[in-house]
N, C-alpha and C positions, 0 to 999 in steps of 0.2 A: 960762638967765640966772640963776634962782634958785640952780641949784648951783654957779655961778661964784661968788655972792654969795658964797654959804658958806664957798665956798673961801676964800677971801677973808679972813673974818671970824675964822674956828674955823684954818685951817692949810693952806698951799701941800704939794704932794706931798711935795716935796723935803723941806722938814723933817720931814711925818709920818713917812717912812721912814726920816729920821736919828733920832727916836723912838722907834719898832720897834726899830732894834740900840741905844739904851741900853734899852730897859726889858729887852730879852735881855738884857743885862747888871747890868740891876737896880738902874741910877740915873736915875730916872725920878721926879720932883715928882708932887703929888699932880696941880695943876693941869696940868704936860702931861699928865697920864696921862689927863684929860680932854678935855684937846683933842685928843689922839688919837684915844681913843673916840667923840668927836662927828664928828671927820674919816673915820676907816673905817665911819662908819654909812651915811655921802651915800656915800664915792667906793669905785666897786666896782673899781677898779683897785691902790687902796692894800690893800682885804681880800684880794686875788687874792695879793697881795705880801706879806702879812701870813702868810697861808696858806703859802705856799711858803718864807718865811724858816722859818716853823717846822721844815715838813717839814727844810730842809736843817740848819738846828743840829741837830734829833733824830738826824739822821746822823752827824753830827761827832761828837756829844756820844758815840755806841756806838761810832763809831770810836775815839775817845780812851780809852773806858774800857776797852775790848778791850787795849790797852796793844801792840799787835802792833807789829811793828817798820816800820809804819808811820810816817813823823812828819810830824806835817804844819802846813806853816809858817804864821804868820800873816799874811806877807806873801800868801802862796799864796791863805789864805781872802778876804782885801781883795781881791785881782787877781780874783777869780772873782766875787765880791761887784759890782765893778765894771763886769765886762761883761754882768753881772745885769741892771743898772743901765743901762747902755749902749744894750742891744737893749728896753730900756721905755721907751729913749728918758727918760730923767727929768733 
């Protein structure tokens, strides 16, 4: 009940996660950046997600910089992002 409240009050999953990919990108308010912080402290499924978004950018990020004749689209990263998203049910 009480960590419903929270949710509630501080941020529903669904936007903390849409928070997680701007602060990745590094347009992020002071104030969401808080209420994010307060939302991944209660909900251990947003930190699980938090965790994992990292790990996958740190791969992206070597893959791009590696410059290999890889390329890899941004539609490609949404569409995987998506079934991310899909199978957490969010």
């Amino acid at each position: 009940m009480l960590r419903k409240l929270i949710h509630i009050l501080f941020l529903p999953c669904s936007t903390a996660t849409m928070l997680m990919e701007k602060r990745n990108a590094g347009a992020i308010s002071p104030k969401e950046d808080w209420q994010l912080s307060m939302h991944i402290k209660i909900c251990k499924w947003c930190r699980a997600y938090e965790k994992k978004l990292k790990i996958l950018d740190d791969i992206l990020k070597r893959k791009l910089s590696h410059k290999e004749n890889t390329e890899i689209n941004t539609t490609e990263i949404q569409e995987f992002k998506n079934k991310v998203l899909k199978k957490l049910d969010l």
